[in-house]
N, C-alpha and C positions, 0 to 999 in steps of 0.2 A: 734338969739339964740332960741333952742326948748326949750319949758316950762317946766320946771323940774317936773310939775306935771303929765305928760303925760305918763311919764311909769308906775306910780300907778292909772292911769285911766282904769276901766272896764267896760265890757259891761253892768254887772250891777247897776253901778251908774249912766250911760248914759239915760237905760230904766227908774230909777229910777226921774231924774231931768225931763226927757221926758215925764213923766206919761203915758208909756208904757211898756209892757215887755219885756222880755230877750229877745224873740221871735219874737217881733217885730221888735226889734231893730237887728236882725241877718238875716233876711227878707229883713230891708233896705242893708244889703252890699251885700248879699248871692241872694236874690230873688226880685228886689226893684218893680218887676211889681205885688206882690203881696199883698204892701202896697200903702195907697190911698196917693194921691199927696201931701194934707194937711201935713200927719205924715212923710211922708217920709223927707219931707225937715225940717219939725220941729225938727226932729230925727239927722238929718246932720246939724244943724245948734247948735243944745248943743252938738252934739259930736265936731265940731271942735271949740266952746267955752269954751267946758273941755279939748281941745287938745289930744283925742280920734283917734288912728290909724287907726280903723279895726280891724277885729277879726285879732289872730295870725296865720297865714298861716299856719306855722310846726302845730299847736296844733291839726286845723282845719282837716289836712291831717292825722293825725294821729286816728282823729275821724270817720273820715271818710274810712279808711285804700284805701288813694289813695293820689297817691302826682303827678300825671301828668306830668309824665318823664319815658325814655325809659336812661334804665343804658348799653354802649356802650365799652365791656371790651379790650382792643386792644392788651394787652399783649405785649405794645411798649412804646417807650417815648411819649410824647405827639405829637409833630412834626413831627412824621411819618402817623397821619393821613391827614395831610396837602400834604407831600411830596412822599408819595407814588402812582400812578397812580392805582394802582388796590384799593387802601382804598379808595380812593375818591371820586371811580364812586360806589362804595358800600357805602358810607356813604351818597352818593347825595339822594339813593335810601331810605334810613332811614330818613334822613332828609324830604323829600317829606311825607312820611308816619306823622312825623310828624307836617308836616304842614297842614296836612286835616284834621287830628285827633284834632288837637288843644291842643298837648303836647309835653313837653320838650325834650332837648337831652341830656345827662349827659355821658361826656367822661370819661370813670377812665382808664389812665395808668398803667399799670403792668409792671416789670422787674424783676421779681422773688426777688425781696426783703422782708425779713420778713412783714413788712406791708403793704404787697397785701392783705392779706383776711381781712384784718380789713377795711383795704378802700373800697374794692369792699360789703361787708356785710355793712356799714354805711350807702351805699349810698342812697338815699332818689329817690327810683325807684319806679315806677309798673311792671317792669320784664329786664330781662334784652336780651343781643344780646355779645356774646361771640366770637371773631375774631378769625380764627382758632391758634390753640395754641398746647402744649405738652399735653402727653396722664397725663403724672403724675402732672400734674397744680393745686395744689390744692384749685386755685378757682373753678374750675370746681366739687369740693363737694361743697363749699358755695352757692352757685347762686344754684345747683341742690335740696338744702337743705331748702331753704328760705320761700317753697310754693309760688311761684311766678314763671310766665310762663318763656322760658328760651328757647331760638335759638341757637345754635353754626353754627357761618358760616365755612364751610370747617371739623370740625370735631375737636375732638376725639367724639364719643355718649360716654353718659352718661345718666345713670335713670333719668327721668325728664325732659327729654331737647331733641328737633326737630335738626336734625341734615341737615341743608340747603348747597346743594355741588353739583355739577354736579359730574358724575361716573369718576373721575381721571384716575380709570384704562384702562376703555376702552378707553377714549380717549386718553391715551397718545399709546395705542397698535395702534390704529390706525394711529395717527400721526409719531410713528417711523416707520411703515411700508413705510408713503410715504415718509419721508425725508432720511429714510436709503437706499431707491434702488438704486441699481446700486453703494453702497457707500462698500470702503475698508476699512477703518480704521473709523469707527460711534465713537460720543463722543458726552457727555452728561454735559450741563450746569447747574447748579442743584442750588434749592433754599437751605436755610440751615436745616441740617439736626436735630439739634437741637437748644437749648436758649443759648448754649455757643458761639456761632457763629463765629466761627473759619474757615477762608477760607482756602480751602487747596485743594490740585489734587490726587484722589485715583485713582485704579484702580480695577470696579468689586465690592463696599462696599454690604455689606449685606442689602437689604432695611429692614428685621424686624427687624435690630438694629438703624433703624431711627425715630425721636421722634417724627415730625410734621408727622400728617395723610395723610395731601397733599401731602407732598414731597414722602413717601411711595409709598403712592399708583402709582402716576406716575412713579417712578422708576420702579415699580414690572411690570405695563406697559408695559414700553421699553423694559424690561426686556422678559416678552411674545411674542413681536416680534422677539427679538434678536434669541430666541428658535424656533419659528417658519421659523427661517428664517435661521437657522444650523449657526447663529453666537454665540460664546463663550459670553455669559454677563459678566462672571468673570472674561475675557478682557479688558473689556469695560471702557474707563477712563472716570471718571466723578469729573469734577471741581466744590466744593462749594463755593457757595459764602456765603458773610457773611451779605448783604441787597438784595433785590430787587432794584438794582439801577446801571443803565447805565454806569455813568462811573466807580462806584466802580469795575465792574464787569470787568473792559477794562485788565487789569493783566491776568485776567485767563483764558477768552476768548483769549489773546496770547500765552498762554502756554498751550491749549488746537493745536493752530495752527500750533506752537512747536513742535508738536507730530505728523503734518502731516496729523489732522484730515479732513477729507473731507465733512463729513457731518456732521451737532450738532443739536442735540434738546434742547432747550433752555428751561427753564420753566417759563418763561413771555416772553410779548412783547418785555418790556425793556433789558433783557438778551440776547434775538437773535439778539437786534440794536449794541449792542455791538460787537456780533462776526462779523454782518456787517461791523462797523465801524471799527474792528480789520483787517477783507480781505479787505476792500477799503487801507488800510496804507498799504499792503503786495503788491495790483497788483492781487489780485487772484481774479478769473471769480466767480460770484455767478449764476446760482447754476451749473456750467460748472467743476469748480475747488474746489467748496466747496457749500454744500446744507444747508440751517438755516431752522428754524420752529418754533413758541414759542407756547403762549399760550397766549388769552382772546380777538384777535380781539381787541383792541382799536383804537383809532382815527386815530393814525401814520401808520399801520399796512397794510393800502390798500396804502397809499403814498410811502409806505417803500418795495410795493410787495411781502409784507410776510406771508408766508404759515402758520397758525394759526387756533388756537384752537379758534372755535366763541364759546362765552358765556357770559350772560347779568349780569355785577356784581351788576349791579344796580337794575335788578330787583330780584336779591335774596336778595339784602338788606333792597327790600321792604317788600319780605317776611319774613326774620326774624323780621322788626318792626311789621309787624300785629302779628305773630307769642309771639312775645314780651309783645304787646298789648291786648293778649288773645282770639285773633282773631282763632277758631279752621279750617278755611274754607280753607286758602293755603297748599296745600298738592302738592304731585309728584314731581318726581326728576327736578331739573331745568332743560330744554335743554342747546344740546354745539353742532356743528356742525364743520366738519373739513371745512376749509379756503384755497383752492388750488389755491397758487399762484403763481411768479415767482422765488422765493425764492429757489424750489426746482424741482428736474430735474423732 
C-alpha cells in the first residue's frame, strides 16, 4: 500500500527535514552529479522515508516550456499507422529521429470529429509532424497557431509549417508517360480524393475539385501527359479508392479491367499489386496485354517487377522529426527517381 502521505509531500519539506534547500534537493533528481555524494543520498534517503516521488514531470515541463515529445497528427484511426506500408516506413523514420534525440513519440488520431482540435491542441508536444491531410483540416490552424515548429508531410502549406513531399506532379508526368506508351484505353487507380472516402469509378474528375494535395497533384500529372500525348484526360477513367490497401483495392482494379484497360497507374505500390493480382485471375500478359506502375518503391516492388516511383518515406519522416524538433538545417525537396521495370512495355 502507498503511504497516504505521499501525495502532500513536497519538495519543500524534503529540503527542509534534509537541512538543505529547494535547490539542492532539485539538483539531486534534475542534476545529481552536481551534488556531493554525502547529500545526495542523505537527500534520497528522507525523501523516500517521507514517501517523496520526484519533482512533478507535467509541472517541471511546463517550467521548463519543453515536455520532450514529437506530436504525430495521422488524420486516421489509430491502426492505420500500424497497417499502412507507406505510414510505417515514415514513422520508422520519426521514430529514429527520436531515438537519437532522446524524445518521445505521441500519436494523435484525427477523423474529423469535433474533438480533433481539442486533442491535437492538448497534447503535451514540442512541435508537431502533420500526415498529409485535407486543405480545409482545421487542425492545420491549430498546430500552425501554437508557436511550435510544425512539418506537413505531403501537404496542404500553411503559414508556419515546412511542407516535406517529393514534386507529385512531375513525377507522376513522368511515370504516365512511361506506363501509357503504346497504351489505348490508360486508366487511373486513384488514392481517395477526399475524408468521405467513398470508392467509386469516374471518368475525367476535375483534379482542383480534389481535397488531398497528393492525390491532386498526381492527377494533374497524368493529366500533363495525357495532353502531351493528344490523349482526352476528360476520357480518362479513374477508379477511387477508399484506403491504401491491397485487397480493399481488388473491386476496382476489376472494374477498371472491365473497361478494357490496358495500362493503369496506380498511386502506391500496394494499388498496382492489386491490378497485378486482378490480370494474374484474368490470364492477361503484364505488361504485353496490360502495363501497371505505382508509386514509392517499397520492399515488394523489385520482387513484383514493378515500374515505380523511387522515394525514401523514411527519410522524409526523418525530416519532418528534426523539422518538428526545431531543427532549421533539413531543407530541399526530397528526391523520387522513376523505377523502370518489367511491369511496363
Amino acid at each position: 500500500m502507498s503511504d497516504p502521505r505521499s501525495s502532500r509531500v513536497t519538495m519543500a519539506l524534503v529540503a527542509r527535514t534534509s537541512g538543505v534547500s529547494p535547490m539542492t534537493v532539485s539538483y539531486c533528481y534534475n542534476q545529481p552529479d552536481r551534488v556531493a555524494p554525502d547529500t545526495l543520498r542523505r537527500v534520497l534517503e528522507v525523501a523516500a522515508e517521507l514517501g517523496y516521488k520526484g519533482p512533478d514531470p507535467t509541472a517541471r515541463s511546463l517550467r521548463r516550456r519543453h515536455n520532450g515529445a514529437i506530436g504525430v497528427v495521422l488524420g486516421e484511426h489509430l491502426a492505420y499507422a500500424f497497417e499502412d506500408p507507406q505510414a510505417r516506413r515514415f514513422l520508422t523514420g520519426v521514430a529514429e529521429v527520436c531515438r537519437e534525440r532522446g524524445v518521445g513519440l505521441n500519436l494523435i488520431p484525427t477523423t474529423g470529429e469535433d474533438d480533433d482540435v481539442d486533442r491535437v491542441r492538448s497534447a503535451s508536444v514540442d512541435g508537431y509532424i502533420v500526415w498529409t491531410t485535407v486543405d480545409s483540416d482545421p487542425v492545420l490552424d491549430v498546430v500552425s497557431g501554437l508557436d511550435k515548429p510544425v512539418a506537413v508531410h505531403g501537404g496542404p502549406a500553411v503559414p508556419g509549417a515546412r511542407v516535406v513531399t517529393i514534386d507529385n506532379r512531375a513525377s507522376a508526368r513522368e511515370l504516365a508517360a512511361r506506363t501509357f506508351a503504346g497504351a489505348h484505353r490508360p486508366a487511373v487507380l486513384s488514392f481517395p480524393f477526399d475524408r468521405d472516402r467513398r470508392p467509386r469509378l469516374e471518368t475525367g474528375p476535375d483534379p482542383d475539385e480534389v481535397a488531398f494535395p497528393v492525390t491532386r497533384d498526381r492527377l494533374r500529372g497524368i493529366y500533363d501527359h495525357c495532353r502531351d500525348a493528344g490523349l482526352d484526360p476528360d476520357l480518362l477513367p479513374v477508379a477511387v479508392v477508399a484506403r491504401n490497401d491491397r485487397a480493399d483495392a481488388a473491386d476496382l482494379a476489376g472494374a477498371l479491367l472491365d473497361l478494357d484497360a490496358d495500362a493503369v497507374v496506380a498511386m502506391s505500390d500496394q494499388l498496382a499489386f492489386a491490378v497485378l493480382d486482378a490480370a494474374r485471375r484474368r490470364g492477361l500478359r503484364v505488361p504485353d496485354d496490360l502495363a501497371v506502375a505505382g508509386w514509392d518503391d517499397g520492399p515488394d516492388a523489385s520482387r513484383e517487377g514493378l515500374t515505380t516511383i523511387a522515394q525514401s518515406l523514411l527519410d522524409q519522416g526523418r525530416t519532418c522529426a528534426l523539422i518538428a524538433l526545431g531543427d532549421r538545417r533539413p531543407g530541399g525537396e526530397p528526391a523520387w527517381a522513376a523505377e523502370v521495370r518489367a511491369s511496363t512495355r
